[in-house]
C-alpha positions as CSV (number, residue, x, y, z in Angstrom):
1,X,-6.9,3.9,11.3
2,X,-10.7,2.9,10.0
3,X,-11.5,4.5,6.7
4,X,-15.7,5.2,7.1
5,X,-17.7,5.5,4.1
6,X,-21.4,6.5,5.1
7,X,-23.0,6.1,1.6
8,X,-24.7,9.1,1.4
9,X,-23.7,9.4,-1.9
10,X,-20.7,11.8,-2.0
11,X,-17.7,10.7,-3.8
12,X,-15.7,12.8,-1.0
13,X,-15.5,9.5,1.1
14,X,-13.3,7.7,-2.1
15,X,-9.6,8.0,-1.3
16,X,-7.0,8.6,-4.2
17,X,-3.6,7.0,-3.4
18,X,-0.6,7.3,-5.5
19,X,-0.6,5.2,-8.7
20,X,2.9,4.8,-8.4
21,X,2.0,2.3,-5.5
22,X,1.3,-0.4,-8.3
23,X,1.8,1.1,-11.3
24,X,4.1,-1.1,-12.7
25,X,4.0,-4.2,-11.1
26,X,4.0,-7.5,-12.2
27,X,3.9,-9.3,-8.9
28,X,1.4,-7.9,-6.1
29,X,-0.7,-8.6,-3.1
30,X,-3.2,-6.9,-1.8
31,X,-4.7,-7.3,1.9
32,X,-7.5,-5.5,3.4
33,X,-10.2,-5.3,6.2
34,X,-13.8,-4.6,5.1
35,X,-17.0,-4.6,6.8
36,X,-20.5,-4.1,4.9
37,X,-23.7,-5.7,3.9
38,X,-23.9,-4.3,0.5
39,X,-22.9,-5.2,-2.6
40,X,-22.2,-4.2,-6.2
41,X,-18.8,-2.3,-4.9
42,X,-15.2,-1.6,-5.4
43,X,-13.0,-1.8,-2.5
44,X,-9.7,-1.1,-4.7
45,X,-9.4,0.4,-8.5
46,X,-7.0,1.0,-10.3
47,X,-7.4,2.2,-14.2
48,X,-5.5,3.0,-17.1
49,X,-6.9,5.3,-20.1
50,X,-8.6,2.6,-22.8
51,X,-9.1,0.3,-19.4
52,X,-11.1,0.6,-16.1
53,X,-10.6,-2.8,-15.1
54,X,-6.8,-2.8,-15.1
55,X,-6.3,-3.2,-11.4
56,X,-9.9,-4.1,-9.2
57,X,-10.7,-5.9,-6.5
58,X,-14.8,-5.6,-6.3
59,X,-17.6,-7.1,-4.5
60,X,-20.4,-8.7,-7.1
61,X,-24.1,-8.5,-6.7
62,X,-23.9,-11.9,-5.3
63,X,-21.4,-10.6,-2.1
64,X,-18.3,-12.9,-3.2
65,X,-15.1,-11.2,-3.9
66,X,-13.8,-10.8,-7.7
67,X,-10.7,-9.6,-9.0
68,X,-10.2,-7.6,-12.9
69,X,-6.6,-7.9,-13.7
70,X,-6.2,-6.4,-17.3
71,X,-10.2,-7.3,-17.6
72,X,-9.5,-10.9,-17.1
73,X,-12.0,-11.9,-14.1
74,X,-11.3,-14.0,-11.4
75,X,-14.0,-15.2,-8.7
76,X,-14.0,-16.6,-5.1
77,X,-16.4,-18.4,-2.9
78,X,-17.5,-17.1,0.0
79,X,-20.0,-14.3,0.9
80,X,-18.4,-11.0,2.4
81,X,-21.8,-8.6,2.3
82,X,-22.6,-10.2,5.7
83,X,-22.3,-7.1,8.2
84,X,-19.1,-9.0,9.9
85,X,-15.6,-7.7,9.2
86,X,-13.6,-10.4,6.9
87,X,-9.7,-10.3,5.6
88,X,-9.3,-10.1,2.0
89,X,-6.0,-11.1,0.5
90,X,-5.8,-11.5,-3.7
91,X,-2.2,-12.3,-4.7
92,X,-1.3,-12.1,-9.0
93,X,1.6,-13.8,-10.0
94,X,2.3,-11.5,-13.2
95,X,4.8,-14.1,-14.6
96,X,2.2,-17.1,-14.6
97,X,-0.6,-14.8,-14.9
98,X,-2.6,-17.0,-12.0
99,X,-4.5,-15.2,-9.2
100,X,-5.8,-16.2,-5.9
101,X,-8.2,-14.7,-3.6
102,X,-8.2,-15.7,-0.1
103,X,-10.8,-14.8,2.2
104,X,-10.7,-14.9,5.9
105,X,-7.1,-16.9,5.3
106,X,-8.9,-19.7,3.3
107,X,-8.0,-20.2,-0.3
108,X,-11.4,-19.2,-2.2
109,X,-10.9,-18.6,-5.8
110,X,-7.9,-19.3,-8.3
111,X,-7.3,-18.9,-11.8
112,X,-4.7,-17.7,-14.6
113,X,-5.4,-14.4,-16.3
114,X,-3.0,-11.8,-18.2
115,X,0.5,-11.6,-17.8
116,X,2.5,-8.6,-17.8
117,X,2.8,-5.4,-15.5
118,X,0.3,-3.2,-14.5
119,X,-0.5,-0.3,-15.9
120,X,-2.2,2.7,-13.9
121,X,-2.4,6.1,-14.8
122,X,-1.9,9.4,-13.1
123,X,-5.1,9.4,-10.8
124,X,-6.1,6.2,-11.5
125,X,-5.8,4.3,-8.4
126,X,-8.6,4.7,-5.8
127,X,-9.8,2.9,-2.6
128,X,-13.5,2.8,-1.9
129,X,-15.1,3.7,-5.4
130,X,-14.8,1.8,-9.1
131,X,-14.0,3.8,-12.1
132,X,-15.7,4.0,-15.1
133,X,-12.7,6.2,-16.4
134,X,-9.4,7.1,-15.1
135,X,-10.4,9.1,-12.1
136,X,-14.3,8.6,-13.7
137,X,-15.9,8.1,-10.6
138,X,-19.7,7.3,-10.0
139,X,-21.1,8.1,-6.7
140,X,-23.7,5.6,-6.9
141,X,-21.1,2.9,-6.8
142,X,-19.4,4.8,-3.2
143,X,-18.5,2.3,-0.7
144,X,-21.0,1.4,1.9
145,X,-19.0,0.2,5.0
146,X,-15.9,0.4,6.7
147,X,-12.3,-0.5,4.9
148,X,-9.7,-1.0,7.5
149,X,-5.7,-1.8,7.5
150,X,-4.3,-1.2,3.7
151,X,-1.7,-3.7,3.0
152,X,0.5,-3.7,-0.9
153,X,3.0,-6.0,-1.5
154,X,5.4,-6.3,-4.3
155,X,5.5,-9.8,-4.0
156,X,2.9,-12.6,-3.8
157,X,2.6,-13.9,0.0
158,X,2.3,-17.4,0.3
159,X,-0.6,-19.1,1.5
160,X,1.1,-19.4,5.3
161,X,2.2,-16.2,4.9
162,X,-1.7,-14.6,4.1
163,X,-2.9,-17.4,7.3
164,X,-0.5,-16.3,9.4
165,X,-1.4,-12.3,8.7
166,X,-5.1,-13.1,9.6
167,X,-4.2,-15.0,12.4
168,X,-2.3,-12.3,14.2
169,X,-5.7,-10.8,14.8
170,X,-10.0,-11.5,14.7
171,X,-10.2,-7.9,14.0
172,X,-8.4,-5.2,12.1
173,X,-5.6,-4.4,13.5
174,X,-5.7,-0.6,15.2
175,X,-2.4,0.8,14.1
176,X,-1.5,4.1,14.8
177,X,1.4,6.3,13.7
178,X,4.4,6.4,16.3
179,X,6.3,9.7,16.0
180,X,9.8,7.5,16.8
181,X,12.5,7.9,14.3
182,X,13.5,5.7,11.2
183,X,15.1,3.0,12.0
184,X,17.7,1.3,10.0
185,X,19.0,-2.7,10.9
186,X,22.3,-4.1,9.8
187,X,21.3,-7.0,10.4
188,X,18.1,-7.3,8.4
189,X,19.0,-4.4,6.3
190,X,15.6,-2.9,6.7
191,X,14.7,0.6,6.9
192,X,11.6,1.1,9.1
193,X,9.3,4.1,8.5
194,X,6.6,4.3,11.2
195,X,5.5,7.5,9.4
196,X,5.8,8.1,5.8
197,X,3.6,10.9,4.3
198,X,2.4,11.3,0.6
199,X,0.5,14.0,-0.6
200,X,-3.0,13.4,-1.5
201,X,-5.8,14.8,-3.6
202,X,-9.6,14.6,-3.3
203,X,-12.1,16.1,-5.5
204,X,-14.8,18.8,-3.7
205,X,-17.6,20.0,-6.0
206,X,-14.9,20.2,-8.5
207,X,-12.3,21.2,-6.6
208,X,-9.2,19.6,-5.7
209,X,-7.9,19.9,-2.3
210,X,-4.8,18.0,-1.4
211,X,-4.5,15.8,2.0
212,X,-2.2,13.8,3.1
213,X,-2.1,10.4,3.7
214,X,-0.1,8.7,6.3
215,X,1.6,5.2,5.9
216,X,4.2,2.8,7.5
217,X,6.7,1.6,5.3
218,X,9.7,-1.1,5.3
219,X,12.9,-0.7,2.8
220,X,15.4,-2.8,2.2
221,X,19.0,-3.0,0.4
222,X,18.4,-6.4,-1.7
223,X,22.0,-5.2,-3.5
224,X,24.5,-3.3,-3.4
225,X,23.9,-0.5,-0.8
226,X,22.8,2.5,-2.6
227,X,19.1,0.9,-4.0
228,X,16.6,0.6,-1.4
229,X,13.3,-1.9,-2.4
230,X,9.6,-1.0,-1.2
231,X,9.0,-4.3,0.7
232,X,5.8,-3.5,2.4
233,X,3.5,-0.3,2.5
234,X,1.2,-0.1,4.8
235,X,-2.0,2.6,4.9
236,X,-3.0,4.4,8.0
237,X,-4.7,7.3,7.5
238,X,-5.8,10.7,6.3
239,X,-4.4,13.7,7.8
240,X,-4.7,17.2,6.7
241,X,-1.6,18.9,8.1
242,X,1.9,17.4,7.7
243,X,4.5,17.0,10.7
244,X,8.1,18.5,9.2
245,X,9.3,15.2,11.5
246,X,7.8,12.5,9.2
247,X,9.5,11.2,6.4
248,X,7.8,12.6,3.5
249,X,7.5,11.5,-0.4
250,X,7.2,14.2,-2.9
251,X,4.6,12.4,-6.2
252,X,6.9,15.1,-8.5
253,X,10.6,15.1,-7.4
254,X,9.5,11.3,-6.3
255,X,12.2,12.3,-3.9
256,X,11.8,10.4,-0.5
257,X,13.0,12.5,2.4
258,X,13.9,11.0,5.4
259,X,14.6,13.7,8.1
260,X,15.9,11.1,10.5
261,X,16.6,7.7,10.5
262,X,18.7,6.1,13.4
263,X,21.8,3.3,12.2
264,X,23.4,1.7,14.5
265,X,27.1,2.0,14.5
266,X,29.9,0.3,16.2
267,X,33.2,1.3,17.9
268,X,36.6,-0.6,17.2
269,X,38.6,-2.1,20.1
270,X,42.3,-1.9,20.5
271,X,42.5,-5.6,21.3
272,X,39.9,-6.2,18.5
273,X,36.3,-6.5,17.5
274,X,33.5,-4.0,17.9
275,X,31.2,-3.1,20.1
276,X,27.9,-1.5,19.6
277,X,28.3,2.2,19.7
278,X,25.8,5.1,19.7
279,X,23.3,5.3,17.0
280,X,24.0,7.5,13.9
281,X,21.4,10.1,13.6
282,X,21.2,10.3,9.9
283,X,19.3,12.5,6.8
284,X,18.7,10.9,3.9
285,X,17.1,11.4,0.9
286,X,16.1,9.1,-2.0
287,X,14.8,8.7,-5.6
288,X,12.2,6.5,-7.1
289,X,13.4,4.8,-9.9
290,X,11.9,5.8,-13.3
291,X,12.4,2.3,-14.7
292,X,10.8,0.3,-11.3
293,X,8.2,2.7,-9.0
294,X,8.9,0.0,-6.2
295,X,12.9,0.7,-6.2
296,X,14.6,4.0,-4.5
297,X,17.9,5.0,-5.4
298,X,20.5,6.8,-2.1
299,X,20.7,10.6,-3.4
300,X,22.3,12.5,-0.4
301,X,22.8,11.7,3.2
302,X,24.3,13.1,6.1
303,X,25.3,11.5,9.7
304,X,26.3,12.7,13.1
305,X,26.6,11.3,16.5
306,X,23.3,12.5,19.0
């Protein structure tokens, strides 16, 4: 769903998201939708005490597209402020240090910056606003526009890969949260979360009030089958009241509930081989890794047949 921000000045229209979602890092890709004919703005911050340019993707007086990583700058061509909605893809290879901002699925900008992971603090990481401080923000600098279909990837997409995502579309993409189960495939080994909900905190006049924001999520077992790997988050929007339905993640347990997810199982023959069988209805729960945010670790789970 559209994230509006009306730029009237109230910092209520900035959205916090977890800073686990990149804190951490060293490879990452970010995608977005944005729409405005402003300037001067961030469209994604992330901060770190000491550093407010640890992790931000901001829009320049001139209305081209730069990216901070670890205060190292990195420009593109290319003017965004026009009014028109325009994809925005930056990739960072935190190995090589080299990032490269694509706009509208055209290669724009490119250069090698800092190495090394990122490295976001507790209420650090914002969409819509730039800090001047971790969680410091300045309502002059609220975004004036529309910000449209999140996308975070562990991984840097390759230049087919971002054409291809802005190809699928000439518009962001309306996606909307199904209320169908998790989904598991043994074939891809990918767990699919069409609704994955993680609490949420604004600031009001001082005071914080907690929301909830609503994403789609894929996992999937690289190893092993008790780790599960973030391989794609996807934003979709702010809600205030949770369903008990959706799978839920809880910022201080960082337990991932999962209330049901559906596997597919198979029945043995007596003249041998399988058949598919009836899906599993399942409850599982999992752990983020202290050591890797992006990793979740099988806690407890629990099957039976519908």
């Amino acid at each position: 769903m559209r994230i509006i921000y009306n730029g009237d000045g109230n910092d209520i229209h900035s959205i916090e998201l977890p800073h686990t979602v990149i804190n951490g890092l060293i490879n990452i890709t970010s995608s977005v939708w944005v729409q405005t004919s402003d300037s001067g703005q961030a469209i994604l911050s992330g901060a770190r005490k000491g550093s407010d340019n640890e992790y931000l993707i901001w829009i320049v007086r001139s209305g081209k597209v730069t990216q901070y990583i670890k205060n190292g700058q990195v420009s593109g061509d290319g003017l965004i402020n026009d009014g028109q909605w325009h994809h925005v893809v930056v990739t960072r290879d935190g190995d090589s240090g080299l990032v490269q901002i694509f706009v509208d699925g055209d290669l724009t900008g490119s250069r090698k910056t800092q190495v090394g992971p990122l490295s976001v603090d507790a209420g650090g990481f914002w969409v819509g606003n730039e800090q001047d401080s971790v969680g410091g923000l300045d309502i002059k600098e609220d975004f004036l526009g529309d910000i449209d279909d999140i996308r975070i990837y562990n991984r840097v997409l390759s230049e087919s890969e971002i054409q291809e995502l802005h190809s699928e579309i000439n518009e962001p993409p309306s996606v909307t949260c199904s209320d169908d189960p998790a989904t598991y495939s043994n074939e891809t080994r990918h767990a699919i979360l069409p609704c994955l909900e993680i609490p949420l905190y604004t600031d009001v006049n001082g005071t914080p009030i907690e929301f909830t924001g609503l994403y789609s999520a894929v996992l999937e077992i690289p190893f092993g089958f008790s780790n599960f790997e973030v391989k794609e988050l996807t934003f979709l929007e702010i809600i205030e009241k949770s369903n008990p339905n959706h799978a839920r993640f809880n910022p201080d347990s960082r337990i991932l509930d999962i209330p049901r997810v559906d596997v597919p199982a198979t029945v043995p023959l007596l003249v041998g081989g399988t058949v598919p069988g009836p899906a599993l209805q399942c409850h599982v729960k999992l752990q983020q890794s202290t050591l890797r945010a992006e990793v979740l670790i099988l806690q407890d789970f629990d099957c039976n047949l519908p």
